[in-house]
PASEBA-1860 file (N, C-alpha, C; in nm, 3 decimals):
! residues 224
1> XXXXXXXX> 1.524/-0.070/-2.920/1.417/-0.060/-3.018/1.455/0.041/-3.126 ~ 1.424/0.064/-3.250/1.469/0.059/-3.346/1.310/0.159/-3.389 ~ 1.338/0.340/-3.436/1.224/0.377/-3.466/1.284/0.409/-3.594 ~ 1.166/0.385/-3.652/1.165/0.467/-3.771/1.136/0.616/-3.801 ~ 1.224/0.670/-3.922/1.237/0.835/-3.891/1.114/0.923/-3.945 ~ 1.027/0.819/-4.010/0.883/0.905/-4.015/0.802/0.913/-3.898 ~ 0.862/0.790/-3.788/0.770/0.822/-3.631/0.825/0.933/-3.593 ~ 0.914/0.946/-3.569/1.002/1.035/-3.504/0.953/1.190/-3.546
9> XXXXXXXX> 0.956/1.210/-3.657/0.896/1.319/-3.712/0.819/1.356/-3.695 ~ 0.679/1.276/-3.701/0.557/1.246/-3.687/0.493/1.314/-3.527 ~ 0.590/1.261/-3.429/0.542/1.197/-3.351/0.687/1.311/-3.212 ~ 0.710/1.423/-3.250/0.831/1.409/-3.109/0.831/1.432/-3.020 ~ 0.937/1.353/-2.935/0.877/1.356/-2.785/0.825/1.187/-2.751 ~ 0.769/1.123/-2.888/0.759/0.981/-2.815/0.850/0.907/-2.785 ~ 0.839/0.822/-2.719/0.908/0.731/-2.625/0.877/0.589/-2.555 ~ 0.989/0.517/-2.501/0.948/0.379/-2.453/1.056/0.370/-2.355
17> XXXXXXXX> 0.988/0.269/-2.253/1.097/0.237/-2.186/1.078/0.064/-2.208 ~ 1.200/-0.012/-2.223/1.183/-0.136/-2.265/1.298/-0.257/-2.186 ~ 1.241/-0.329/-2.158/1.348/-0.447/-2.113/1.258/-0.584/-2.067 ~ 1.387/-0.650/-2.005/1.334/-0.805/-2.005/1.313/-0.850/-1.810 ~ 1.187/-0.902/-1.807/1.185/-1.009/-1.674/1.139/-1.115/-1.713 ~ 1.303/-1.215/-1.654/1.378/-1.331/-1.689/1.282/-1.437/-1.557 ~ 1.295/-1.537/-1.631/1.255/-1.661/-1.485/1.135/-1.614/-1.436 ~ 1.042/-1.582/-1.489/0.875/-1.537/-1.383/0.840/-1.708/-1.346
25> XXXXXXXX> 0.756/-1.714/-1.279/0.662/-1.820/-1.191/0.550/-1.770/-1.207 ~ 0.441/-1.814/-1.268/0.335/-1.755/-1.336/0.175/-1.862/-1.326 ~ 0.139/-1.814/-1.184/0.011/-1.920/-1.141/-0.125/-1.808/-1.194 ~ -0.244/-1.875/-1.142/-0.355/-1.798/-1.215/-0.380/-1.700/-1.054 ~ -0.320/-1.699/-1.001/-0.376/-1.593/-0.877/-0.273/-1.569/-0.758 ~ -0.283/-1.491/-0.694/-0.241/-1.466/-0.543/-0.310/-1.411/-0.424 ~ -0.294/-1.435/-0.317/-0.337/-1.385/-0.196/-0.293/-1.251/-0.192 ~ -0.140/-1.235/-0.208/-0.076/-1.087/-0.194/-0.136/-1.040/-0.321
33> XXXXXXXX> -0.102/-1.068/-0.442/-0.188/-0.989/-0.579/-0.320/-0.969/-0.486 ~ -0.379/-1.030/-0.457/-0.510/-0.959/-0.453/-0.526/-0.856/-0.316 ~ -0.420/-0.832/-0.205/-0.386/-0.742/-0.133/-0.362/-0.623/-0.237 ~ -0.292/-0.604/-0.340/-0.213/-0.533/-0.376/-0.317/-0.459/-0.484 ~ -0.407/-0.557/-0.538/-0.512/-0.496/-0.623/-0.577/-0.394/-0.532 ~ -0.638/-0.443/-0.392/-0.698/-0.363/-0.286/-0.650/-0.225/-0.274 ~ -0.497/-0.211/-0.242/-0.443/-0.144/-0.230/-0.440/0.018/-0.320 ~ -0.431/-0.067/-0.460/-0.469/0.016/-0.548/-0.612/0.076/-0.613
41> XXXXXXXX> -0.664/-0.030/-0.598/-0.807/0.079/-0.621/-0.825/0.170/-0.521 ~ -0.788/0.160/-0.383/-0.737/0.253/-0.272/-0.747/0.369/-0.361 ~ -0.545/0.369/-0.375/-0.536/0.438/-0.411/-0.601/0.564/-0.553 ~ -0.659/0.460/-0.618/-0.711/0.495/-0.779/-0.837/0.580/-0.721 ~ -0.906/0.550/-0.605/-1.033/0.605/-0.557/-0.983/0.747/-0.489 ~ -0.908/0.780/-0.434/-0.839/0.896/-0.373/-0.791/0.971/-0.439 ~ -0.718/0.943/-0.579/-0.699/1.005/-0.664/-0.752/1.053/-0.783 ~ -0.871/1.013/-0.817/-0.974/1.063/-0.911/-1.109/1.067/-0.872
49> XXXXXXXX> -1.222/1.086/-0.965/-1.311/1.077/-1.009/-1.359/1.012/-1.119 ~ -1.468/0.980/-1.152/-1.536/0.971/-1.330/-1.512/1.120/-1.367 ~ -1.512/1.218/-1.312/-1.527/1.346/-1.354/-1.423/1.402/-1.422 ~ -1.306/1.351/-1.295/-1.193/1.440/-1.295/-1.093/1.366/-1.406 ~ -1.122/1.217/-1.454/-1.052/1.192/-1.547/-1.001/1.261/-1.650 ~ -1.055/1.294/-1.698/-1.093/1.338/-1.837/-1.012/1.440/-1.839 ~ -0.958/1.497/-1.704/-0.850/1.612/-1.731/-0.722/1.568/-1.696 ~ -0.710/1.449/-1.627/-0.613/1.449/-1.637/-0.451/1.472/-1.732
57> XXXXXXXX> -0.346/1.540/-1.710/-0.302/1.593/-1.841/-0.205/1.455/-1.891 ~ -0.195/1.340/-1.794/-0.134/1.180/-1.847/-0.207/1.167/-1.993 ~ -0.353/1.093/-1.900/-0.432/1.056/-2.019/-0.517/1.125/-2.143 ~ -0.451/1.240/-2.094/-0.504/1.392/-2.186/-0.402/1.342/-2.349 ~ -0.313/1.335/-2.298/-0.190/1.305/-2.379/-0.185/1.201/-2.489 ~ -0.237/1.062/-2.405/-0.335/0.973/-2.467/-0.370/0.970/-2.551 ~ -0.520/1.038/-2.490/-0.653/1.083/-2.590/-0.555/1.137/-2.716 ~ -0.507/1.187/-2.702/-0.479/1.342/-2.836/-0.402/1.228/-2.919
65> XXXXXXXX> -0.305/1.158/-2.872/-0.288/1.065/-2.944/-0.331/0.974/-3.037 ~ -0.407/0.900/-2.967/-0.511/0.783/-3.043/-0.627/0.859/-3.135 ~ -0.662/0.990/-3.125/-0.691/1.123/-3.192/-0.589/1.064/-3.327 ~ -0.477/1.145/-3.339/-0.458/1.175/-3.437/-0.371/1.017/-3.530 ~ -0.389/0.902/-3.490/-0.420/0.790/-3.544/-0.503/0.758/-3.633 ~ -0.620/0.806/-3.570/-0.770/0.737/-3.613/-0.834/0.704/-3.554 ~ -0.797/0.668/-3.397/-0.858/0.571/-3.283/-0.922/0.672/-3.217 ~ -1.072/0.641/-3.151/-1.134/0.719/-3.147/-1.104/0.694/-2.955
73> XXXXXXXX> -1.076/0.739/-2.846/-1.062/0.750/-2.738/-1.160/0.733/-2.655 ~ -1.280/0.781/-2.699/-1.425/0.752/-2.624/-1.486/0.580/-2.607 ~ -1.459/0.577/-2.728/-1.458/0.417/-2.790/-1.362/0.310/-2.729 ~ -1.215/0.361/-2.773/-1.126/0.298/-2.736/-1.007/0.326/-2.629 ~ -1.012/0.336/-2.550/-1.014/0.392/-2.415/-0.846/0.333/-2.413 ~ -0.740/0.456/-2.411/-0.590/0.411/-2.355/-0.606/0.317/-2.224 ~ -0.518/0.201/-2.218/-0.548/0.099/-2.142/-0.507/0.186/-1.984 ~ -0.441/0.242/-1.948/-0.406/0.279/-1.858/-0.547/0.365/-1.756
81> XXXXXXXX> -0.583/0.427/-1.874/-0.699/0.480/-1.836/-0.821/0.410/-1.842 ~ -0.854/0.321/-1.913/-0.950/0.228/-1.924/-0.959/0.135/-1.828 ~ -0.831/0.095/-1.733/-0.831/0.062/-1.628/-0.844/0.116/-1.503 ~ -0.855/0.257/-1.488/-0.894/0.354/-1.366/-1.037/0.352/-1.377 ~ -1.095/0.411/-1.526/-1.210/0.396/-1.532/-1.335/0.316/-1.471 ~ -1.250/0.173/-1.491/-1.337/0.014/-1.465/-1.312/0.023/-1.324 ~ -1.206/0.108/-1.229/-1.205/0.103/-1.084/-1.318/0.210/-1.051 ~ -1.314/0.313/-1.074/-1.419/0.443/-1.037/-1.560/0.384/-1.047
89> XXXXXXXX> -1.589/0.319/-1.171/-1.708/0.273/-1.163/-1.745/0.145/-1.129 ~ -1.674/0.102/-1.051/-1.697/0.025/-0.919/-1.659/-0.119/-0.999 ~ -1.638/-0.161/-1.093/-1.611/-0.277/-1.142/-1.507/-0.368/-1.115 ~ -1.508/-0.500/-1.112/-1.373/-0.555/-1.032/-1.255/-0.523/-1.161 ~ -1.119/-0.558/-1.170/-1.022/-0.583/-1.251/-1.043/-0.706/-1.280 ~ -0.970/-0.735/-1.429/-1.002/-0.863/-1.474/-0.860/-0.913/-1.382 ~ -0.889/-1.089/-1.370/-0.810/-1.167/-1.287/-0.743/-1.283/-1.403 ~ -0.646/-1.229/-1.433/-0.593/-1.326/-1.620/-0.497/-1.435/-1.525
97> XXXXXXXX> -0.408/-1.375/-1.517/-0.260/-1.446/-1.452/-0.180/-1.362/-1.344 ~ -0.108/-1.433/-1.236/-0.060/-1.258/-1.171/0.081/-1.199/-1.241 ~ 0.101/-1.246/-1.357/0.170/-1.162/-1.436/0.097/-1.057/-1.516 ~ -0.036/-1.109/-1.582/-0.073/-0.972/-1.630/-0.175/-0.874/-1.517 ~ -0.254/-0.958/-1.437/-0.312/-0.896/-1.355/-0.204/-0.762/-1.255 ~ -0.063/-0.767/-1.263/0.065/-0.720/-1.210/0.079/-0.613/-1.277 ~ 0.131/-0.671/-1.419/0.167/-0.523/-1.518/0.029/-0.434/-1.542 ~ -0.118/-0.494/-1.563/-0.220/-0.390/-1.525/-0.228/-0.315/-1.380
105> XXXXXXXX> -0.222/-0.389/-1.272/-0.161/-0.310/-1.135/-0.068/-0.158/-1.200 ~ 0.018/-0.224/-1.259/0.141/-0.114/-1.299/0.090/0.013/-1.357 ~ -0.006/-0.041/-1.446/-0.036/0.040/-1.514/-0.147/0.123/-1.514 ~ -0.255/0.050/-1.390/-0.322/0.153/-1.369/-0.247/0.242/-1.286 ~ -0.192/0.237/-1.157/-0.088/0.285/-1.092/0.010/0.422/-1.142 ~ 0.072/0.376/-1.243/0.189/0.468/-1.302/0.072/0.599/-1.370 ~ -0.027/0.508/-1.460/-0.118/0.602/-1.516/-0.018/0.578/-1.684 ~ 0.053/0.473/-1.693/0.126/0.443/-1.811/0.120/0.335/-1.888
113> XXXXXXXX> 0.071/0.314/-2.009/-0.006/0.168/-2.071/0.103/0.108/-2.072 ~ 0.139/-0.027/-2.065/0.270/-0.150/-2.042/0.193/-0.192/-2.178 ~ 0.311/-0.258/-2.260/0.229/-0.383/-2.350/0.375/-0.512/-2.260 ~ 0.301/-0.640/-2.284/0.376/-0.724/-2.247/0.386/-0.853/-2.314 ~ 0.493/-0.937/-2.352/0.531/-1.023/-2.445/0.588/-1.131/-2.427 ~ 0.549/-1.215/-2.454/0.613/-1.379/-2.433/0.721/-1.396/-2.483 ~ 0.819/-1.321/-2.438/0.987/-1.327/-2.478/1.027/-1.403/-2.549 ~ 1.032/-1.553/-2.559/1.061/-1.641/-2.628/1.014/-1.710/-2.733
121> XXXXXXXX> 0.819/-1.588/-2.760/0.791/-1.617/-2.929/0.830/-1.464/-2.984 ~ 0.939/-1.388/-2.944/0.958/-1.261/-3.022/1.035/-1.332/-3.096 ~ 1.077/-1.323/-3.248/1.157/-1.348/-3.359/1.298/-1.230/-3.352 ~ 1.323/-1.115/-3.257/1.440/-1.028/-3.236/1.372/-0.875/-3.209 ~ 1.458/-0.780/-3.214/1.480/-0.663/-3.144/1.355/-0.594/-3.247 ~ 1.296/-0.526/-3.167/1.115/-0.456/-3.221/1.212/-0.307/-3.296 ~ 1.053/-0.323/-3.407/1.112/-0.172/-3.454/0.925/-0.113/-3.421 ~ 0.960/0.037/-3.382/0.814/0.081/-3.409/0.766/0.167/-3.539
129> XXXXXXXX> 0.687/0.129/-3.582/0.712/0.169/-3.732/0.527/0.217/-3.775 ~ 0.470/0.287/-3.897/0.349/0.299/-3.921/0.353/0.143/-3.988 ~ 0.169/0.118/-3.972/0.179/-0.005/-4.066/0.127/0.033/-4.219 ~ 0.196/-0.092/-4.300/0.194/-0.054/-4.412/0.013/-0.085/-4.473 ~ -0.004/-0.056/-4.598/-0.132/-0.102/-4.639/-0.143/-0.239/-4.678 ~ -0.254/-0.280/-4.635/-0.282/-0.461/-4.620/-0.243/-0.507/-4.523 ~ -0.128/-0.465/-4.452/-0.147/-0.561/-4.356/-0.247/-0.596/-4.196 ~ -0.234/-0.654/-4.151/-0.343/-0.735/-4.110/-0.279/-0.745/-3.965
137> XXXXXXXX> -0.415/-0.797/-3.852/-0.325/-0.780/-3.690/-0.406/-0.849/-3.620 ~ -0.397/-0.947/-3.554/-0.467/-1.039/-3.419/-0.464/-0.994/-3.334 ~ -0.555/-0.901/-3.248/-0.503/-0.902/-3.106/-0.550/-0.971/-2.999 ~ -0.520/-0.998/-2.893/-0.564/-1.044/-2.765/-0.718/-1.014/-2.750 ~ -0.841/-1.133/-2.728/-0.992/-1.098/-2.723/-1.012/-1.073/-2.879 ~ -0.961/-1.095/-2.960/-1.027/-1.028/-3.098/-1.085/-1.147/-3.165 ~ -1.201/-1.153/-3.226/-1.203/-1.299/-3.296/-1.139/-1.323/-3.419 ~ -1.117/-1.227/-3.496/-1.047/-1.295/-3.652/-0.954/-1.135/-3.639
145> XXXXXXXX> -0.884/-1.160/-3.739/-0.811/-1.092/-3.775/-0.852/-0.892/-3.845 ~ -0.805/-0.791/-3.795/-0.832/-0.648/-3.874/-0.735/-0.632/-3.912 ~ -0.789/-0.540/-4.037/-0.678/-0.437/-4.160/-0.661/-0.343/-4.099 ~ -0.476/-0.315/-4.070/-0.479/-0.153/-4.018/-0.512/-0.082/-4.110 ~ -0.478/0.070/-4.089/-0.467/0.148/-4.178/-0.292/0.242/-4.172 ~ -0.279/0.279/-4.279/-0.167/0.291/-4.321/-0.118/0.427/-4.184 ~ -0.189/0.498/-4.093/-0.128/0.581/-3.993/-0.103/0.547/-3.857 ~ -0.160/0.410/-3.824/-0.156/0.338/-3.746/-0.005/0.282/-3.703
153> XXXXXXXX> 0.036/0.352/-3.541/0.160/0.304/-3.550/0.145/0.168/-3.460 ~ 0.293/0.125/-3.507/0.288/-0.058/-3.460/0.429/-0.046/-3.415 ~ 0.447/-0.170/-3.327/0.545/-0.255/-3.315/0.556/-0.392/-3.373 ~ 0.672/-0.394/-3.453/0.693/-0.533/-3.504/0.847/-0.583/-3.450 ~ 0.865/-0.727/-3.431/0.941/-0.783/-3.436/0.958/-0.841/-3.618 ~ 1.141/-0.876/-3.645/1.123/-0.895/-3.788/1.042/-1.004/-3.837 ~ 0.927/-1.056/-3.768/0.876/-1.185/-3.838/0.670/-1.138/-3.823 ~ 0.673/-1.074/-3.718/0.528/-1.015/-3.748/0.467/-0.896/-3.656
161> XXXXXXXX> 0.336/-0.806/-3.667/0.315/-0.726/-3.562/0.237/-0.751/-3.433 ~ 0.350/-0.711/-3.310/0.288/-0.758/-3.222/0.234/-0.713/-3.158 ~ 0.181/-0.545/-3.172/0.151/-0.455/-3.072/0.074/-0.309/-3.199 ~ 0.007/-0.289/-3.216/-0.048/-0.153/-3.222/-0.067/-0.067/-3.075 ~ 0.027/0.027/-3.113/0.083/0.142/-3.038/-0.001/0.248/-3.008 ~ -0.061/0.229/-2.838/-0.022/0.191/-2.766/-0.146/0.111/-2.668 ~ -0.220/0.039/-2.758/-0.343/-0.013/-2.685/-0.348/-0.176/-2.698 ~ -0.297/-0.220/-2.799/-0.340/-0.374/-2.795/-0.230/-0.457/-2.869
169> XXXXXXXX> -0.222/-0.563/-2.741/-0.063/-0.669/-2.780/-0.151/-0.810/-2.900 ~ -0.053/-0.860/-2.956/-0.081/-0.957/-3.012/-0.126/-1.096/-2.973 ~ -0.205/-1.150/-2.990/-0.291/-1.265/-2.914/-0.139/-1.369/-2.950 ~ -0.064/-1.360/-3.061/0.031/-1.450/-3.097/0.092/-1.476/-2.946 ~ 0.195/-1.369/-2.879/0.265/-1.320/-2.780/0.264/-1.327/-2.636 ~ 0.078/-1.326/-2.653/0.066/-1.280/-2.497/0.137/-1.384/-2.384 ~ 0.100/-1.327/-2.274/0.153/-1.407/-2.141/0.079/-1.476/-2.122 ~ 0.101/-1.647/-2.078/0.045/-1.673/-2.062/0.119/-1.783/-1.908
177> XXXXXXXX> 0.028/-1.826/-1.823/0.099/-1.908/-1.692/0.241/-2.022/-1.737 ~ 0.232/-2.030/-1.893/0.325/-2.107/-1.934/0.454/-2.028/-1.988 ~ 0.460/-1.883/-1.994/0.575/-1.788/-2.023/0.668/-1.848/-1.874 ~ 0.766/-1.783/-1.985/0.869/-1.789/-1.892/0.974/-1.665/-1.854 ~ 0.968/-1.583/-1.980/1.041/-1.486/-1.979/0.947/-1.373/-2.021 ~ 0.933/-1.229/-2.001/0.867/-1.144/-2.045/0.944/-1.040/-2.080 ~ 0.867/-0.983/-2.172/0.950/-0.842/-2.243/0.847/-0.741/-2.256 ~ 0.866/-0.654/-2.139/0.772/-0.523/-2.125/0.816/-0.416/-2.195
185> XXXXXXXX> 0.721/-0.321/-2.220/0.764/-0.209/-2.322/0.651/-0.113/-2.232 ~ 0.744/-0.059/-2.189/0.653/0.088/-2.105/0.593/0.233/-2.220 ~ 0.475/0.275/-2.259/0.473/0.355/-2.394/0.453/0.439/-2.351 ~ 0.549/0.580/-2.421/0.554/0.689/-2.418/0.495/0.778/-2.518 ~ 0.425/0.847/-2.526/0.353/0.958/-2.626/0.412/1.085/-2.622 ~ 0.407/1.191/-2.689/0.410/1.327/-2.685/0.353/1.365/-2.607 ~ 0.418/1.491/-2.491/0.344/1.529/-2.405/0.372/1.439/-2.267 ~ 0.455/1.343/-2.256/0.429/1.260/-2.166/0.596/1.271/-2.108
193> XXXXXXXX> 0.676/1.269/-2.025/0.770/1.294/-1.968/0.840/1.162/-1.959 ~ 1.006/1.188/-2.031/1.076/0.999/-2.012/1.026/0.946/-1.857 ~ 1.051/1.046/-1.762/1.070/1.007/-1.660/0.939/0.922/-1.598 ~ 0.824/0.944/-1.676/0.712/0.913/-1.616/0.711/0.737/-1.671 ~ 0.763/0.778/-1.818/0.765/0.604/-1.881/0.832/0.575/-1.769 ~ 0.962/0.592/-1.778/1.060/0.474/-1.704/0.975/0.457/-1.579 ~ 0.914/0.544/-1.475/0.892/0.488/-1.388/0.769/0.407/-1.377 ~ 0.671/0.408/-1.506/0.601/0.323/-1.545/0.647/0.140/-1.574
201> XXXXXXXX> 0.819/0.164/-1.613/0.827/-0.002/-1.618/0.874/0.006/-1.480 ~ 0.981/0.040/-1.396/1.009/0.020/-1.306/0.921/-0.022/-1.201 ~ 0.792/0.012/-1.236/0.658/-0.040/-1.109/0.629/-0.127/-1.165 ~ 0.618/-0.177/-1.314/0.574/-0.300/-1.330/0.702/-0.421/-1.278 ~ 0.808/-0.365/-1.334/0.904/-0.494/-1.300/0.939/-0.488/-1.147 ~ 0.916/-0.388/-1.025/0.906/-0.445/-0.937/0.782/-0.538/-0.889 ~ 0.683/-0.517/-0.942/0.522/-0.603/-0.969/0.552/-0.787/-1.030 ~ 0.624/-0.769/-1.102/0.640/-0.894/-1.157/0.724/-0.969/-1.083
209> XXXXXXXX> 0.794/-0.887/-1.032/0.971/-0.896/-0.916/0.894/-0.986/-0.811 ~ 0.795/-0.890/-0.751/0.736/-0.961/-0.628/0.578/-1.050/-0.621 ~ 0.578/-1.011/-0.741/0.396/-1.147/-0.788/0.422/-1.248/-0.877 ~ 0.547/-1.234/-0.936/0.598/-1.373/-1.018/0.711/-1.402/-1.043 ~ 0.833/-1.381/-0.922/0.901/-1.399/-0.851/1.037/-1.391/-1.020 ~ 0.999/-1.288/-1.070/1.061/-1.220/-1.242/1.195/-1.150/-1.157 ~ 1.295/-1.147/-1.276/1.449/-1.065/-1.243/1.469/-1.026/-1.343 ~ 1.388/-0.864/-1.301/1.401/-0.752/-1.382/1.564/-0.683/-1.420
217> XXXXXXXX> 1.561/-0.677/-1.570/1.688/-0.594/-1.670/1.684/-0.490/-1.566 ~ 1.765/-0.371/-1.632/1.765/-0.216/-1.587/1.700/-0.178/-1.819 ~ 1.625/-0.139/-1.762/1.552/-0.085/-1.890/1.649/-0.004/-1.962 ~ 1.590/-0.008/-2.095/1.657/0.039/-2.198/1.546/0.171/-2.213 ~ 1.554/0.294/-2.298/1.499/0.407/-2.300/1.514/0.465/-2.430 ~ 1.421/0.461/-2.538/1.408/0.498/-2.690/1.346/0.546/-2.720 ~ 1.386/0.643/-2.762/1.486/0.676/-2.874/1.588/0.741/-2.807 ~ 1.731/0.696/-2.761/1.825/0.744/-2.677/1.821/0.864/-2.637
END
């Protein structure tokens, strides 16, 4: 991945961990996925509160982030955390595909937002970049199209954006039971440790490894 040197500036200390799972098998459910969901709200219940969220210093990191974007955190809740949340307060997880229902596993889990991509409508190698003024972004659940604003960072492939960084993938992209290949991007913020990304994809691509039978890369790690 390919940053640009006003992120970098902007922004140091951020980070990604990124690579490809090749060949997934991608049905609308599982018996074991839904062991494994169990498992984890388990765990998600043992390890927090509604209370104690809010300090955590992961999604602390987050917050301060989508802070100094524009994105308001209360509102728009880092997915990682927005998914512990919906466990604490007793709500089921959404049930999409067990590819994404997997990389959300991951990601509530790691405590690290995944975005994930239909490999074979990316147009080539992502740059993460601010978006410029006018342009415009679909995401996944959105009904028409929003105007970013010019501090808003993105991921684009060279043909369009598929990801505002680090909460919402492009409806163009997403996974769907008919993917075949996926391209995860584990997101790293300031404040947040490589080691925690990487092991943020590494739980998803063993997740995908063993719920949609995917043959996970060895991740790539950017900005070298």
């Amino acid at each position: 991945m390919e940053f640009h040197a006003d992120i970098l500036e902007t922004f140091p200390g951020i980070c990604v961990a990124e690579g490809d799972i090749r060949s997934v098998r991608i049905t609308r459910n599982s018996p074991n996925l839904d062991a494994l969901k169990q498992e984890i709200i388990q765990q998600i219940k043992s390890r927090y509160t509604l209370d104690s969220v809010k300090d955590d210093p992961l999604f602390r990191a987050y917050r301060d982030f989508f802070w100094s974007v524009g994105v308001d955190p209360t509102k728009t809740r880092p997915a990682s955390e927005a998914l512990v949340r919906r466990i604490l307060s007793g709500g089921k997880l959404p049930t999409i595909n067990t590819a994404v229902d997997a990389y959300n596993l991951a990601s509530a889990g790691s405590s690290i937002p995944i975005g994930a991509f239909d490999s074979d409508t990316l147009n080539g190698d992502l740059t993460m970049r601010f978006a410029a003024e006018g342009e415009v972004f679909l995401g996944i659940g959105m009904e028409k199209p929003v105007l970013l604003r010019k501090n808003q960072v993105i991921l684009a492939d060279p043909g369009e954006i598929i990801a505002v960084y680090p909460y919402r993938d492009s409806d163009a992209t997403k996974v769907t039971t008919e993917t075949k290949n996926i391209h995860i991007v584990a997101c790293g913020v300031p404040g947040v440790e490589r080691e925690l990304v990487i092991g943020g994809y590494t739980l998803c691509a063993e997740y995908l490894k063993n719920h949609a039978s995917g043959i996970p890369s060895v991740p790539g790690v950017f900005p070298p």
